[in-house]
C-alpha positions as CSV (number, residue, x, y, z in Angstrom):
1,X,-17.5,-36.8,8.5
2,X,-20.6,-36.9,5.7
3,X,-21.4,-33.3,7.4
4,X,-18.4,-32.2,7.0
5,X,-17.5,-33.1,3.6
6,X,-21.1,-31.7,2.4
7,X,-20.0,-28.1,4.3
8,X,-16.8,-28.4,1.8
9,X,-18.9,-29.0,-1.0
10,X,-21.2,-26.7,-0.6
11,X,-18.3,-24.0,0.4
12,X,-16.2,-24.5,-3.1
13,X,-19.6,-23.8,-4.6
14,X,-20.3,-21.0,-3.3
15,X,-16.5,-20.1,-3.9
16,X,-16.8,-21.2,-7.5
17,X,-19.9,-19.0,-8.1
18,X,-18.6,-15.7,-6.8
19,X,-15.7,-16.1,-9.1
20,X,-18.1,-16.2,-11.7
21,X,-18.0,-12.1,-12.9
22,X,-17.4,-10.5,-9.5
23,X,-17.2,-6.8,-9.2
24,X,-14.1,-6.7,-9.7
25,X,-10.9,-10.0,-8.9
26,X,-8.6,-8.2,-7.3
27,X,-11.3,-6.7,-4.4
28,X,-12.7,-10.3,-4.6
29,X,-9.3,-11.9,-3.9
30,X,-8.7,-9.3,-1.0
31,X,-12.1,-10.1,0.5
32,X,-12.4,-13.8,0.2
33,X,-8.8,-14.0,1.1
34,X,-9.7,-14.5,4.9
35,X,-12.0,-17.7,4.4
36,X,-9.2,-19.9,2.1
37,X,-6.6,-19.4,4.7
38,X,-8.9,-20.0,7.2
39,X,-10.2,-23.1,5.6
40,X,-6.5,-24.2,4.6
41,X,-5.8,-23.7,8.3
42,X,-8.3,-26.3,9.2
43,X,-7.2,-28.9,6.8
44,X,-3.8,-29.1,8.2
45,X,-5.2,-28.7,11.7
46,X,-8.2,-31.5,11.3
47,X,-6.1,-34.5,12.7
48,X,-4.3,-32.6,15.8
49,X,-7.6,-30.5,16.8
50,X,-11.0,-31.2,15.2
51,X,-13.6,-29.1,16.2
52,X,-17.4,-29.4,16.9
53,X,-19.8,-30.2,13.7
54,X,-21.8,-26.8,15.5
55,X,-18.2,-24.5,15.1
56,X,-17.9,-26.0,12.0
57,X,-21.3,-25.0,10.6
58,X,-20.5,-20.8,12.1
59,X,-17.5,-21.4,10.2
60,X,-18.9,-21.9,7.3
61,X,-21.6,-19.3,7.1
62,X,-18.8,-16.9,8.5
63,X,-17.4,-18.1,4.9
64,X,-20.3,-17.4,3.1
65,X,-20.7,-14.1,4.1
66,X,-16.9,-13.5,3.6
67,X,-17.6,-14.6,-0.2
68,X,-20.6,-12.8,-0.9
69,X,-19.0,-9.6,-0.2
70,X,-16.4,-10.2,-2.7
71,X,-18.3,-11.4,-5.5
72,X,-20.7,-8.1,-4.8
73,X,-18.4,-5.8,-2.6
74,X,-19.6,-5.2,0.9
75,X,-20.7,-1.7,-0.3
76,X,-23.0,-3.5,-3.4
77,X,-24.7,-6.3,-2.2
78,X,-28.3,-6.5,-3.8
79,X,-30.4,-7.7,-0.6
80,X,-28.6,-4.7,1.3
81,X,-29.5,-2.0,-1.6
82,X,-33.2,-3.1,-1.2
83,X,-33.2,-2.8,2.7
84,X,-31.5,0.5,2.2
85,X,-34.1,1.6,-0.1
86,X,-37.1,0.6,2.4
87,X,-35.5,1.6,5.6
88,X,-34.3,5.1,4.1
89,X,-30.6,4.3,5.1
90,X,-27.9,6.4,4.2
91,X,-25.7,2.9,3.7
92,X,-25.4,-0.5,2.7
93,X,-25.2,-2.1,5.9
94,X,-23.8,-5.3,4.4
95,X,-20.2,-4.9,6.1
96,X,-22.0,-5.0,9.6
97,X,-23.1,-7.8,9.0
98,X,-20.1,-9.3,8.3
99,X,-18.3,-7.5,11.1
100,X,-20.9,-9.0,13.6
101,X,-20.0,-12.7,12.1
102,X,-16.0,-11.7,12.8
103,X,-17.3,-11.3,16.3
104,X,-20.0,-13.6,16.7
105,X,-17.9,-17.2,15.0
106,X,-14.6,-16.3,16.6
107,X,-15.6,-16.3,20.1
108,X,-17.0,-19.8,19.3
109,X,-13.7,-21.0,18.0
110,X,-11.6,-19.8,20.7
111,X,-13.9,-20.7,23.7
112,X,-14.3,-24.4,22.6
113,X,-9.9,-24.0,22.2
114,X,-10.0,-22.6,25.5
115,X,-12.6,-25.4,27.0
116,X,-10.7,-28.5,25.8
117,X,-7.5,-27.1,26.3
118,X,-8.3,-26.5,29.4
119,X,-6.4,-22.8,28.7
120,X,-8.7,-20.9,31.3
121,X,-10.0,-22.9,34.1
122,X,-12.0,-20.3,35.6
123,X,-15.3,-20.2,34.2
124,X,-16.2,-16.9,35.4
125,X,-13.3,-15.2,33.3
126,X,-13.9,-17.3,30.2
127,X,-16.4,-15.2,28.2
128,X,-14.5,-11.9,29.3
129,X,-11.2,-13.4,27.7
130,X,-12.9,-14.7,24.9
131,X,-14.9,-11.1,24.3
132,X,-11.2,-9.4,24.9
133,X,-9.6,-11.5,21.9
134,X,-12.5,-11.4,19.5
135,X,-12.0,-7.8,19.9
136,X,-8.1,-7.9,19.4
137,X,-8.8,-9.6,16.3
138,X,-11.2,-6.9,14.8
139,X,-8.7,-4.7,15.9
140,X,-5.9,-6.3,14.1
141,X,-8.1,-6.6,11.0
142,X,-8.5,-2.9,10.0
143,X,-4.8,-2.4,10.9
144,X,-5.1,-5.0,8.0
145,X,-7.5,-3.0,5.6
146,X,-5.4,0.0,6.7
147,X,-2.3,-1.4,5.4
148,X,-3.8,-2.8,2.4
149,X,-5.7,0.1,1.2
150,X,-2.6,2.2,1.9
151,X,-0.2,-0.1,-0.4
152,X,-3.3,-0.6,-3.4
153,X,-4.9,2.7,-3.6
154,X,-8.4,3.7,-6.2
155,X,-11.1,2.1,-6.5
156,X,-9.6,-1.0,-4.9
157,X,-8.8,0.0,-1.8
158,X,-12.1,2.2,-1.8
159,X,-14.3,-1.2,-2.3
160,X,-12.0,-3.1,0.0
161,X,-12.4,-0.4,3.1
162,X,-16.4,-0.1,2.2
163,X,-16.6,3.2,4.0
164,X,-19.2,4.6,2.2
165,X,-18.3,7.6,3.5
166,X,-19.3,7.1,7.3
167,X,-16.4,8.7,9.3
168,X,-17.0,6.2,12.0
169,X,-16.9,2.9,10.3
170,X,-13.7,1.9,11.6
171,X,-15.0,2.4,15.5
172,X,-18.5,0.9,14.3
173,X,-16.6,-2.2,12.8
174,X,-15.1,-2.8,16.1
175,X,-18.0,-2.5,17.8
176,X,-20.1,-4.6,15.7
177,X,-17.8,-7.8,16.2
178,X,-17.4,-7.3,19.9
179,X,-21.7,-7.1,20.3
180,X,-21.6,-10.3,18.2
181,X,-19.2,-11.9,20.2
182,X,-21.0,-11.1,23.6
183,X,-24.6,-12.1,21.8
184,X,-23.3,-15.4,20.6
185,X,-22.0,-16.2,24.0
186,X,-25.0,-15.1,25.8
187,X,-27.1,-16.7,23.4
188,X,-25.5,-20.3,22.4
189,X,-22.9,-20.4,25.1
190,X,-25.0,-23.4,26.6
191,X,-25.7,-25.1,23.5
192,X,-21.8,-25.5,23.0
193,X,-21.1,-26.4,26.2
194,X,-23.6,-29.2,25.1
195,X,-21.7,-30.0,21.6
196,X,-18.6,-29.8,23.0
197,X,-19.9,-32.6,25.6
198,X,-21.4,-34.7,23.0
199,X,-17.8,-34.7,20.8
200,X,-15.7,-35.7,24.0
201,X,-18.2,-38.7,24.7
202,X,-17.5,-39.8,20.9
């Protein structure tokens, strides 16, 4: 629990900083919008289904990220200009980042739902389901952007969407969570079968 509550500190700092002159409050609210429901979700879920300290953490720098970008915009983030500027890119790749987290933390969430649910019993399906739903979930969230940036309009829904101009972002965005999804399974997929071991023997 001391881990936990120093994650929660540590995120309402974070939170508190990148209210502090953002860009611009309403892009900031649309971006960081994401990581307080997420976070409210968890409070209300804790006593039912708590997960592992190691999903925990992903969820938390999934946050961080999330927050970042709306302080900055996903388009303007300083550390991104500079790589831009040294690497000759025609963008800043910030937002891939990000999209690669939407992949990457997801698949970790689900699988250990899916492991102690005992939801999909056979192992040899479980990281193809868990790939197919990270996916569905990137998929759902530019219908999301879509939507939004249809409704708001300007500048807003400019920053929000973070385009830059690439006519393939949309495709790339996909594409960038579902190569998260399958690294961080291939990677750490043993390493939370581990954690998830270690909680059940608590």
């Amino acid at each position: 629990m001391k881990y936990l509550k120093t994650l929660i500190v540590l995120f309402f700092t974070i939170l508190i900083w990148s209210l502090i002159n953002p860009k611009e409050y309403f892009t900031w609210f649309l971006e960081v919008f994401p990581a307080l429901i997420g976070i409210i979700v968890l409070f209300f879920t804790f006593k039912k289904f708590r997960f592992t300290n190691f999903v925990y953490t992903l969820i938390f720098i999934h946050c961080c990220i999330l927050i970042i970008g709306g302080h900055y915009t996903y388009a303007e983030v300083p550390l991104f200009d500079w790589i831009k500027e040294v690497f000759h890119q025609s963008r800043n790749n910030y937002d891939k980042v990000g999209h690669f987290a939407q992949g990457f933390v997801p698949a970790f969430i689900i699988r250990e739902i899916f492991i102690r649910k005992n939801i999909i019993n056979n192992k040899k399906w479980l990281s193809f389901i868990v790939v197919s739903v990270c996916m569905a979930i990137s998929v759902t969230y530019e219908f999301i952007e879509w939507f939004v940036s249809v409704m708001v309009g300007g500048e807003s829904a400019d920053a929000f969407l973070g385009t830059q101009g690439y006519i393939w972002d949309t495709q790339s965005d996909i594409l960038f969570a579902t190569i998260g999804a399958i690294i961080g399974l291939a990677v750490l997929g043993k390493f939370h079968n581990v954690q998830i071991n270690l909680f059940l023997q608590k």
